[in-house]
BAKOLRO-366522 format. One record per residue (C-alpha): residue number from 1; x, y, z. Coordinates in nm, 3 decimals, padded with zeros to 5 digits, always signed. Layout:
     i        px        py        pz
   NUM         X         Y         Z
...
This chain:
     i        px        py        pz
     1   +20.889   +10.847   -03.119
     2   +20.745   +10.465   -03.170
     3   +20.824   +10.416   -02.832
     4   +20.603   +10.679   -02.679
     5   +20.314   +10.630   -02.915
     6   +20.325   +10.226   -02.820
     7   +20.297   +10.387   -02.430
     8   +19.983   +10.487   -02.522
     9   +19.884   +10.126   -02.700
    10   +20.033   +09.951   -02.391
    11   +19.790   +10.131   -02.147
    12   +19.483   +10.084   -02.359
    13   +19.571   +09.695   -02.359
    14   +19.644   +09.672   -01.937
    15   +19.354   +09.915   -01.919
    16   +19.129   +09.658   -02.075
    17   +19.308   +09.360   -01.918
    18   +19.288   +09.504   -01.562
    19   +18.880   +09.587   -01.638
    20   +18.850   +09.232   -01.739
    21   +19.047   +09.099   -01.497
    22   +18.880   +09.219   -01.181
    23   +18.547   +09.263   -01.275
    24   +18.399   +09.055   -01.066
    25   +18.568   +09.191   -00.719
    26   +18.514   +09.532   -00.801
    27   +18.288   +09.753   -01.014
    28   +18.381   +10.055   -01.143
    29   +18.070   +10.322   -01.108
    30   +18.035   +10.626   -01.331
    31   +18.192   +10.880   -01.130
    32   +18.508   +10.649   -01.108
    33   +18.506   +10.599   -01.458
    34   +18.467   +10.968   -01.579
    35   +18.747   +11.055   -01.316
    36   +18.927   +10.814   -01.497
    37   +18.866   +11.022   -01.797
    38   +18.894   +11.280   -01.686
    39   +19.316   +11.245   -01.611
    40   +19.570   +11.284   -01.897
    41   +19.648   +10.914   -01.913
    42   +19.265   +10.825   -01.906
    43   +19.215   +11.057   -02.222
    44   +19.457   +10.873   -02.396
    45   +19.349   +10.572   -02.362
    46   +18.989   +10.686   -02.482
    47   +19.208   +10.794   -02.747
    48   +19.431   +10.519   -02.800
    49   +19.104   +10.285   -02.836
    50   +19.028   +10.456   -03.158
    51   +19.335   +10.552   -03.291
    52   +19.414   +10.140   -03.270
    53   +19.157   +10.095   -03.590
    54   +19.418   +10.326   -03.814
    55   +19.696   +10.095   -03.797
    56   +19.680   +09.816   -04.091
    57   +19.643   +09.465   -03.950
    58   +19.480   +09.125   -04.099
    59   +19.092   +09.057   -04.240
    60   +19.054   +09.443   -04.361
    61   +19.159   +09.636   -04.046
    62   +19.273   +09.998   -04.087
    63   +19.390   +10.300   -04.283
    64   +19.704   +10.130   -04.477
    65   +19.950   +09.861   -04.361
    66   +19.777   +09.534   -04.444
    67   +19.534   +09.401   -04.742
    68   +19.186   +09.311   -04.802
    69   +19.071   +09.685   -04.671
    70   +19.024   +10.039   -04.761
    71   +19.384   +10.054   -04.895
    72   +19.323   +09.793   -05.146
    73   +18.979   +09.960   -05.257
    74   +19.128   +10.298   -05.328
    75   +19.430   +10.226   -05.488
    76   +19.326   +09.930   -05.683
    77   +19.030   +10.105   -05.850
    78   +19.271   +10.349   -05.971
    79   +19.573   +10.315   -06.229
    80   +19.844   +10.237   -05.994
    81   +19.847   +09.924   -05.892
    82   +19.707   +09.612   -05.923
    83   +19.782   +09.241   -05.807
    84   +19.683   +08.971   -06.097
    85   +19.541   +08.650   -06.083
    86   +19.851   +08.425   -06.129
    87   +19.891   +08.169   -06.425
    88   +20.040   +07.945   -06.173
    89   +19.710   +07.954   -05.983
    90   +19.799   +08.243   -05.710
    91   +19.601   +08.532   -05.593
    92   +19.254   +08.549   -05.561
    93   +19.037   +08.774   -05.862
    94   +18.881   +09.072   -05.621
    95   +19.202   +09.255   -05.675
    96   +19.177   +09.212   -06.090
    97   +18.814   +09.322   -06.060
    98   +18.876   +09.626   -05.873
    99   +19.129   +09.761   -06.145
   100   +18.862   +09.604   -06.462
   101   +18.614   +09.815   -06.224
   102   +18.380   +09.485   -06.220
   103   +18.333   +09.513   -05.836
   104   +18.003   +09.346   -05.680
   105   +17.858   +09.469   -05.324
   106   +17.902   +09.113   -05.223
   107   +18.306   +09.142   -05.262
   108   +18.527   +09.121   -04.970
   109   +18.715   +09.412   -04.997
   110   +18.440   +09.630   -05.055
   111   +18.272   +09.460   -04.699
   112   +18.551   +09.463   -04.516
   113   +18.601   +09.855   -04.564
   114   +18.275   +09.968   -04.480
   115   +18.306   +09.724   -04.161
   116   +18.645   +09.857   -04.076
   117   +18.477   +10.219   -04.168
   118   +18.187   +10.153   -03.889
   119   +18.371   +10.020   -03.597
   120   +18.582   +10.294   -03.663
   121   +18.307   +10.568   -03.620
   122   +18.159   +10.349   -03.332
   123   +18.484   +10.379   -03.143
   124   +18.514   +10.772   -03.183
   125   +18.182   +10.758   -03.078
   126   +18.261   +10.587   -02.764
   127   +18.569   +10.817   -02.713
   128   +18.368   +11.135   -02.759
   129   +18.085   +11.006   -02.512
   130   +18.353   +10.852   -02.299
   131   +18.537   +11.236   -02.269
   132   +18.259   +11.487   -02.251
   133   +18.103   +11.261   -01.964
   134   +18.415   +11.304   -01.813
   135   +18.451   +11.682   -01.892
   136   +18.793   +11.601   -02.047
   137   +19.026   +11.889   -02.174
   138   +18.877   +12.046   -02.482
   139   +19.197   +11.924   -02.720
   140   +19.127   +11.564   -02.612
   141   +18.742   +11.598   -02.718
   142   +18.812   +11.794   -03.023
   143   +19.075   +11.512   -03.117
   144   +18.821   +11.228   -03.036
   145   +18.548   +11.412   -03.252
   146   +18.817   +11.536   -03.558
   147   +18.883   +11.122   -03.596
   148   +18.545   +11.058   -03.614
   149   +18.525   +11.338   -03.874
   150   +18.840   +11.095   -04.038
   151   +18.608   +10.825   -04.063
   152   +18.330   +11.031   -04.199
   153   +18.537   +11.161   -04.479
   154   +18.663   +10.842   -04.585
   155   +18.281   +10.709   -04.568
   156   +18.129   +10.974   -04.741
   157   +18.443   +10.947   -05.038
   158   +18.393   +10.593   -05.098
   159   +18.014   +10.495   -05.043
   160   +17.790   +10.819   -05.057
   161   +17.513   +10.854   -04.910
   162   +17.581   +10.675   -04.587
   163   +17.453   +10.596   -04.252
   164   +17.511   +10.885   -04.007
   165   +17.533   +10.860   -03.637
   166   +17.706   +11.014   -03.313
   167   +17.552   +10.772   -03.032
   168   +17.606   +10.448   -02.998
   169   +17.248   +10.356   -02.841
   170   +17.081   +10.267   -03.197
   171   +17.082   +09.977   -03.336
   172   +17.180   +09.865   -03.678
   173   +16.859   +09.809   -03.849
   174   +16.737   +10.197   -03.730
   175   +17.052   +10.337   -03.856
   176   +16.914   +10.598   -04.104
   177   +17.052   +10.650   -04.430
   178   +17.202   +11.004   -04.464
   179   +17.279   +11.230   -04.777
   180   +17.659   +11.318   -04.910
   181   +17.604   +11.635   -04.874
   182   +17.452   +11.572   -04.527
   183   +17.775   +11.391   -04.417
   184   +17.979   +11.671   -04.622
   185   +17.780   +11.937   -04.379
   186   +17.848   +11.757   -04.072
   187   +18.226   +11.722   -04.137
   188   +18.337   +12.019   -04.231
   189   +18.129   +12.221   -03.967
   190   +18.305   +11.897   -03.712
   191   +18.649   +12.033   -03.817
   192   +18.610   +12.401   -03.851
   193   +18.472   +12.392   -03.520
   194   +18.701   +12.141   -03.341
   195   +19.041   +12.173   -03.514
   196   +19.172   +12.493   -03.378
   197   +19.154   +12.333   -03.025
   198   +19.381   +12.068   -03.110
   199   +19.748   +12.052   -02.986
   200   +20.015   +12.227   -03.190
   201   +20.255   +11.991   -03.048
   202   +20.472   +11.830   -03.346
   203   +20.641   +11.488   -03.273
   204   +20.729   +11.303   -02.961
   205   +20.332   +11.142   -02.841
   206   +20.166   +11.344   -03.169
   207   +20.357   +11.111   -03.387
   208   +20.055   +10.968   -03.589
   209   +19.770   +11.185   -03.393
   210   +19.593   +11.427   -03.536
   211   +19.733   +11.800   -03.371
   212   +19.617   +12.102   -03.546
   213   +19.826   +12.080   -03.872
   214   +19.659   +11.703   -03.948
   215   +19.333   +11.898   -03.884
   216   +19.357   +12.147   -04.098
   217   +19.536   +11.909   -04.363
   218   +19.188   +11.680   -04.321
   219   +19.002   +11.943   -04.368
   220   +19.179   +12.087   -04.690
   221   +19.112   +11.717   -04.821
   222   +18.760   +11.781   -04.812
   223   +18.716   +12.122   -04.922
   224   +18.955   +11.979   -05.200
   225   +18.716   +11.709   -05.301
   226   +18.395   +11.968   -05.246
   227   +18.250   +11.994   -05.610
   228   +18.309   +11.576   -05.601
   229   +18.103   +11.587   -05.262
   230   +17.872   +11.804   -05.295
   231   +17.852   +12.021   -05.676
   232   +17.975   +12.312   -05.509
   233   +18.377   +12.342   -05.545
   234   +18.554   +12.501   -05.223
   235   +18.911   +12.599   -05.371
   236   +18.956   +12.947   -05.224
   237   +18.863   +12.740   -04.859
   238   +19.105   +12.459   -04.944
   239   +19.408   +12.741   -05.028
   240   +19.324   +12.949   -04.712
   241   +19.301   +12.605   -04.504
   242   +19.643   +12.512   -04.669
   243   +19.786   +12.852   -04.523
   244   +19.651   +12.793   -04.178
   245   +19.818   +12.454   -04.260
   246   +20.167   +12.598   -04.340
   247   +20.192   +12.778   -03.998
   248   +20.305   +12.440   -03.868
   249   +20.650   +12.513   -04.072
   250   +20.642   +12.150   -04.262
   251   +20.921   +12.184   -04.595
   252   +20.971   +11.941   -04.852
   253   +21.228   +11.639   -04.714
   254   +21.522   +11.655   -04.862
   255   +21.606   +11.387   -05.198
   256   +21.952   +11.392   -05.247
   257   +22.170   +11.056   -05.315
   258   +22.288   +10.856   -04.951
   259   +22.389   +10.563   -04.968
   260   +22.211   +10.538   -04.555
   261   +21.896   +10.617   -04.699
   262   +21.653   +10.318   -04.868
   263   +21.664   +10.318   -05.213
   264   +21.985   +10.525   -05.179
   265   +21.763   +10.868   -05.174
   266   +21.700   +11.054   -04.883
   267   +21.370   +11.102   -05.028
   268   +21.315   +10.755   -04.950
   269   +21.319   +10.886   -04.575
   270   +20.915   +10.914   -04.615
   271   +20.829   +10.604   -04.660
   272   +21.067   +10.388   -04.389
   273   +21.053   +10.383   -03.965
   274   +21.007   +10.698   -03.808
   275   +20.888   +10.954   -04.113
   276   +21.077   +11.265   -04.102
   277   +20.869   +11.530   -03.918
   278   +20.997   +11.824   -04.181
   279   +20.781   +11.665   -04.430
   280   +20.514   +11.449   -04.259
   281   +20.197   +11.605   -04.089
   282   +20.012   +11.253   -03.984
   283   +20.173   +10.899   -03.988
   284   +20.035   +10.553   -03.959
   285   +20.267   +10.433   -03.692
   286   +20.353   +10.018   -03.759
   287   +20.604   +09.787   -03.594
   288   +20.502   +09.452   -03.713
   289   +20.398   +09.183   -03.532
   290   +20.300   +09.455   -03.206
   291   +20.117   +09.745   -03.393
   292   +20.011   +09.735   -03.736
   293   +20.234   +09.644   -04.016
   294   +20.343   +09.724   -04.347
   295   +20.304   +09.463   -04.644
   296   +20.311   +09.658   -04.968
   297   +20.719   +09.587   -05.006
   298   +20.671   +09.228   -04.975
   299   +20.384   +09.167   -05.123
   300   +20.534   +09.311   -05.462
   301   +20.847   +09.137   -05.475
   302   +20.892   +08.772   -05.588
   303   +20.936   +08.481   -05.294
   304   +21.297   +08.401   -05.484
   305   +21.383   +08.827   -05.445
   306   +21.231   +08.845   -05.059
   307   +21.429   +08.553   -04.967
   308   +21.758   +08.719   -05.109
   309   +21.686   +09.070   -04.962
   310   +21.545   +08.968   -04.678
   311   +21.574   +08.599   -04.581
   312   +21.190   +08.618   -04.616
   313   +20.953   +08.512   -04.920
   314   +20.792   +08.801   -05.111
   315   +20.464   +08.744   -05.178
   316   +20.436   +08.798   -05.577
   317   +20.182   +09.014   -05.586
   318   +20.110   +09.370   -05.620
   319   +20.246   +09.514   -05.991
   320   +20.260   +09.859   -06.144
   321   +20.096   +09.901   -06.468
   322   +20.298   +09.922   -06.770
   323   +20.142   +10.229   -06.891
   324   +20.152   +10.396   -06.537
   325   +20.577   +10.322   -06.485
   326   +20.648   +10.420   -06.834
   327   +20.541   +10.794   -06.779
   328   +20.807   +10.843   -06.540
   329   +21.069   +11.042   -06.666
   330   +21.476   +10.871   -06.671
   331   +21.655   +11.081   -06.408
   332   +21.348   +11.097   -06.200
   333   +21.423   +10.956   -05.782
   334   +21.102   +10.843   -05.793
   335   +21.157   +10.571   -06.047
   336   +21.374   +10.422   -05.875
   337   +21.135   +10.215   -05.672
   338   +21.058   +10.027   -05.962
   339   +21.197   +09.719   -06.032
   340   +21.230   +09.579   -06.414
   341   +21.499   +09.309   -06.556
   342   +21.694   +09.098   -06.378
   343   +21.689   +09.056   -05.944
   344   +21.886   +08.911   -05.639
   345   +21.663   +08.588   -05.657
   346   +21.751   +08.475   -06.007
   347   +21.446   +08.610   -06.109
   348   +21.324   +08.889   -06.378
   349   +21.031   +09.096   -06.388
   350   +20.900   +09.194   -06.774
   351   +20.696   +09.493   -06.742
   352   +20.438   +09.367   -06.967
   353   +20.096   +09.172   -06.850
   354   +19.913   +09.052   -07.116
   355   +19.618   +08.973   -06.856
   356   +19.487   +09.047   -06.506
   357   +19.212   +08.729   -06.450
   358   +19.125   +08.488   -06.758
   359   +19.395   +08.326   -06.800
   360   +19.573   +08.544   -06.534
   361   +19.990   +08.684   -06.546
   362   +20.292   +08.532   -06.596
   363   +20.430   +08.471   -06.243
   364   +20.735   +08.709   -06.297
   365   +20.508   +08.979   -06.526
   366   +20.491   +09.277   -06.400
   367   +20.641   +09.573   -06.247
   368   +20.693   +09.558   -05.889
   369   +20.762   +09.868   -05.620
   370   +20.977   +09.872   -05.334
   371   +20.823   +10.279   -05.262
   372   +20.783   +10.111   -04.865
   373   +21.171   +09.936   -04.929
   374   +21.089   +09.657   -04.628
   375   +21.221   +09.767   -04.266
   376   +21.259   +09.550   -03.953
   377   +21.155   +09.437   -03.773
   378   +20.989   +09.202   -04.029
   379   +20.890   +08.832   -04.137
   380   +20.715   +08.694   -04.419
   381   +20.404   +08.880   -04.265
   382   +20.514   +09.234   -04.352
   383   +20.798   +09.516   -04.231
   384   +20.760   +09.805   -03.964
   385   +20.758   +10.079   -04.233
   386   +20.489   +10.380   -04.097
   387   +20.249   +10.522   -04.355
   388   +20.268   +10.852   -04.438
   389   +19.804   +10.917   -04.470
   390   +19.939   +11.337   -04.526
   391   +20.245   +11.473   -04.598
   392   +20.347   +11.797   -04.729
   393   +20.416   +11.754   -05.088
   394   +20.064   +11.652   -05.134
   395   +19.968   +11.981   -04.988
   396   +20.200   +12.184   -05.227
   397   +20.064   +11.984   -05.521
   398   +19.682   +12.044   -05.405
   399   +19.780   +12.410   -05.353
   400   +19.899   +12.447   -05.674
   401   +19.553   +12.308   -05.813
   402   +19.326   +12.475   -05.652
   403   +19.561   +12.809   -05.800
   404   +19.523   +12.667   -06.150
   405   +19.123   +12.636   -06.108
   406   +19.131   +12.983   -05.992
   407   +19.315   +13.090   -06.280
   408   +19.641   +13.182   -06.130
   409   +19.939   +12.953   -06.270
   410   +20.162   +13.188   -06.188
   411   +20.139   +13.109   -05.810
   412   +20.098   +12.743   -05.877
   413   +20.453   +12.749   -06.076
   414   +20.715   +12.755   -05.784
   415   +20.474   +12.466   -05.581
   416   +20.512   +12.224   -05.909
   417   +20.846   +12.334   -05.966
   418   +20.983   +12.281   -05.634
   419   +20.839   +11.922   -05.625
   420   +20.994   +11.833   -05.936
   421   +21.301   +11.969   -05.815
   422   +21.302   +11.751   -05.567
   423   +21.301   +11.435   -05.764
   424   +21.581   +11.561   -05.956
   425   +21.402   +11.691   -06.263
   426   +21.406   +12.030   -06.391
   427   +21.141   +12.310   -06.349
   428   +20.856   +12.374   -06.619
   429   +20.951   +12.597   -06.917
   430   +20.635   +12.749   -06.836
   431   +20.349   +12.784   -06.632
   432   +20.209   +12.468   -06.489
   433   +19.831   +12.348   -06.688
   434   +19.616   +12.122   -06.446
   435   +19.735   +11.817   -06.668
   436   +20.097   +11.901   -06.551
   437   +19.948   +11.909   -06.162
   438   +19.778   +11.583   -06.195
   439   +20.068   +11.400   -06.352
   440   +20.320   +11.507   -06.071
   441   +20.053   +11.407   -05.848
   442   +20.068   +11.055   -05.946
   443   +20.440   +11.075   -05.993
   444   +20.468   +11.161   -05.636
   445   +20.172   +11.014   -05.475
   446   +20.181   +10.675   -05.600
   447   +20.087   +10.391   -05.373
   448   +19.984   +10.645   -05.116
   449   +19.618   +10.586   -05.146
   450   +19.519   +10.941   -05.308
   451   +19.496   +10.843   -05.667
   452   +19.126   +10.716   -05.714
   453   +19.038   +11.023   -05.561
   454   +19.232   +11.221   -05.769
   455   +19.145   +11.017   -06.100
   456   +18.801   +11.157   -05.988
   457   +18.848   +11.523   -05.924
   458   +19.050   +11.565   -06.281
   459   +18.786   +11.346   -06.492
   460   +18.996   +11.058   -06.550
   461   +18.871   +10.771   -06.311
   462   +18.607   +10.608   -06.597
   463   +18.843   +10.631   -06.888
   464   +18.945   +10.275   -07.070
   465   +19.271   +10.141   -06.941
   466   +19.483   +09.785   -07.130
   467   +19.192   +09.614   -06.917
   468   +18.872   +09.736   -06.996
   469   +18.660   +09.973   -07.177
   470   +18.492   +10.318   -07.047
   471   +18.357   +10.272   -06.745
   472   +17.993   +10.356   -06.613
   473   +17.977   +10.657   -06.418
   474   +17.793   +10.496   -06.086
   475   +18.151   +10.366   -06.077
   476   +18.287   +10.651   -05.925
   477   +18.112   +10.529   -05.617
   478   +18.131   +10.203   -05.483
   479   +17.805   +10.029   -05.386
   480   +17.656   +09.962   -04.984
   481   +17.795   +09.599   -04.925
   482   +17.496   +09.381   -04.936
   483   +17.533   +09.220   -04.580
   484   +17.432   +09.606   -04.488
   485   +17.181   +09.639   -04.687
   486   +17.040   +09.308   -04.525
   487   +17.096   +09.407   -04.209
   488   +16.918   +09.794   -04.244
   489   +16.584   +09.796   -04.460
   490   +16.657   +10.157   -04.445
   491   +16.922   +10.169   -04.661
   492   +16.925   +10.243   -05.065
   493   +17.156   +10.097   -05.284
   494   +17.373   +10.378   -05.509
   495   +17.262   +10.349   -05.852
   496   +17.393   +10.114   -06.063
   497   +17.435   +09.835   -05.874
């Protein structure tokens, strides 16, 4: 499956080599180039362009994979994760503010993800322009204009009240400054109009593009998140999306003990190379060092503990909060991607962190996660693990909630239970309460890059953590970076900042 998805990267790159390369014996007019466009291979590399800013790579680039981006931001904020200034002098203190929720609009992180955010819609925007001119198959336009409806989301979720555009002949400062609700508007009408034209196709070159089932699970995110969004909640639209959803005949990957498996679970299946496709509905593909990567192993484990793994140098970074590993339950497969005591290495991780920035952790303090257990090919720069951005748990779990608001545990029982089961615990003694949904959500979800929103959604985002007081409500939004505000007089800052 990686090999046919890096087809499509491959032609994108001699596309663009071979436009460079001869542009000054031969120039390509407009019918050549929407004939171009207008052939399966030309569609994916319109595609391809676009689909290139999902994978993680260096300086805030993409979806998951790397550091520094929109990865960091969301799971950071939350209760999760965090990487702590170092008493021996290591790791910067953007990573400690996001978790102490002290984040400035000058901060890298929150930059580099609206950046990231931008070229991404500029790109779809290309792609759309790029196939319609053409008068491309209608599943390769819908597909261009559900990403762009991606980046929207993710825009909208973070920041607000955003820019909005779908043409790429305004400039910056003219950019206007729309509405949540506006964006909200546009990307749900987007999807509802444009996701039953995608492909059905599962697998082979759909690994990690959105077909129908990643539309509709997109658009169950957002109709999820609807009373966050907007004031109005969808649940009734995000349960009949999640049916249209379960057509595509995804099941929960099995967990039981093998010894093939990382972690010795085949649960662990969902988080290595190649996801399993009973369980996964949209992948980040990475293979480091050619497209994207995967750092969030490394980066957690100890230099000593890399090297003795895997003859590379973890980076000593990310932890999990104390208070977040100790509500896992013994027994539970999902705890055993935390690592506490003694390690290959010589070294030992204490689970307790006495501070995040001022005077920082002990080196070895913390927690650390090996959910993304590093695969290879890898160096010291990350592993090839792909990211799972939706999978069908989450979809069970979200089900399950949305039954609960409605007043109907009874139907949300077996979709908790079965989740649970899963991991090797047993089923509730009763019906499921919203608190029980939320805490299997973070059981199960962890490190995946749902929790802030989540935190949100169930009230729980702004509550005092080992780190901090209450936090302000304007924090449930981060603020417009100030290099954008510089750059576009018609933009407001969100309150609070």
């Amino acid at each position: 499956m990686k090999t046919k998805y890096n087809i499509v990267i491959g032609i994108f790159a001699m596309f663009l080599s071979s436009c460079t390369n001869d542009v000054e014996e031969q120039v390509y007019d407009k019918f050549q180039a929407d004939e171009f466009y207008t052939s399966a291979e030309g569609a994916d590399v319109a595609l391809a362009a676009v689909y290139a800013q999902v994978g993680g790579n260096w300086d805030g680039v993409g979806y998951a994979g790397a550091d520094n981006g929109w990865y960091d931001l969301n799971t950071m904020s939350a209760d999760e994760q965090v990487i702590p200034h170092r008493t021996d002098g290591n790791w910067q203190l953007d990573f400690a503010r996001l978790y102490i929720h002290e984040w400035l609009p000058s901060d890298l992180i929150v930059n580099n993800t609206w950046n990231w955010l931008y070229r991404s819609v500029f790109s779809a925007n290309l792609a759309v322009e790029q196939l319609q001119n053409a008068e491309a198959s209608q599943a390769k336009i819908a597909e261009a204009k559900v990403l762009r409806s991606f980046f929207y989301y993710l825009l909208m979720d973070d920041y607000g009240n955003v820019p909005f555009y779908t043409q790429n002949n305004i400039t910056v400062e003219e950019l206007p400054q729309s509405s949540r609700q506006e964006i909200y508007d546009f990307v749900v009408s987007e999807l509802e109009e444009n996701v039953p034209n995608l492909v059905n196709t599962k697998g082979g070159e759909y690994y990690g593009r959105f077909n129908m089932w990643a539309g509709y699970a997109l658009l169950a995110k957002v109709y999820l998140n609807a009373e966050v969004y907007t004031g109005t909640a969808q649940w009734q639209a995000c349960i009949n999306t999640i049916e249209k959803l379960e057509a595509g005949g995804f099941s929960l990957h099995p967990g039981a003990a093998n010894a093939s498996s990382l972690n010795g679970y085949q649960y662990y299946d969902l988080f290595g190379d190649e996801l399993p496709g009973d369980e996964t509905i949209l992948a980040m593909f990475a293979t480091a060092n050619t497209v994207s990567r995967n750092i969030y192993g490394l980066r957690s484990l100890s230099g000593p503990q890399g090297q003795a793994l895997f003859g590379v140098n973890g980076w000593n970074g990310s932890i999990v909060p104390e208070r977040f590993y100790n509500k896992y339950a013994d027994g539970d497969i999902r705890k055993v991607q935390f690592l506490v005591g003694e390690q290959p290495g010589g070294v030992t991780y204490t689970p307790q962190v006495s501070s995040l920035d001022n005077p920082g952790a002990a080196p070895l303090a913390g927690v650390r996660s090996i959910k993304f257990y590093p695969v290879p090919p890898l160096d010291g720069g990350g592993g090839s693990n792909d990211f799972p951005i939706f999978r069908y748990a989450d979809f069970m779990l979200m089900k399950a909630e949305c039954y609960l608001r409605l007043g109907d545990a009874s139907a949300a029982k077996p979709l908790v239970d079965a989740v649970r089961e899963r991991a090797g615990l047993s089923a509730l003694e009763g019906n499921p309460t919203l608190e029980d949904v939320y805490n299997e959500r973070g059981f199960e979800l962890n490190w995946e890059g749902q929790r802030r929103q989540d935190m949100i959604r169930f009230g729980t985002f702004l509550e005092p953590n080992d780190f901090r007081g209450q936090s302000s409500e304007y924090r449930e939004l981060f603020p417009i970076p100030t290099s954008a505000l510089d750059a576009n007089p018609n933009l407001q800052q969100n309150p609070g900042y």
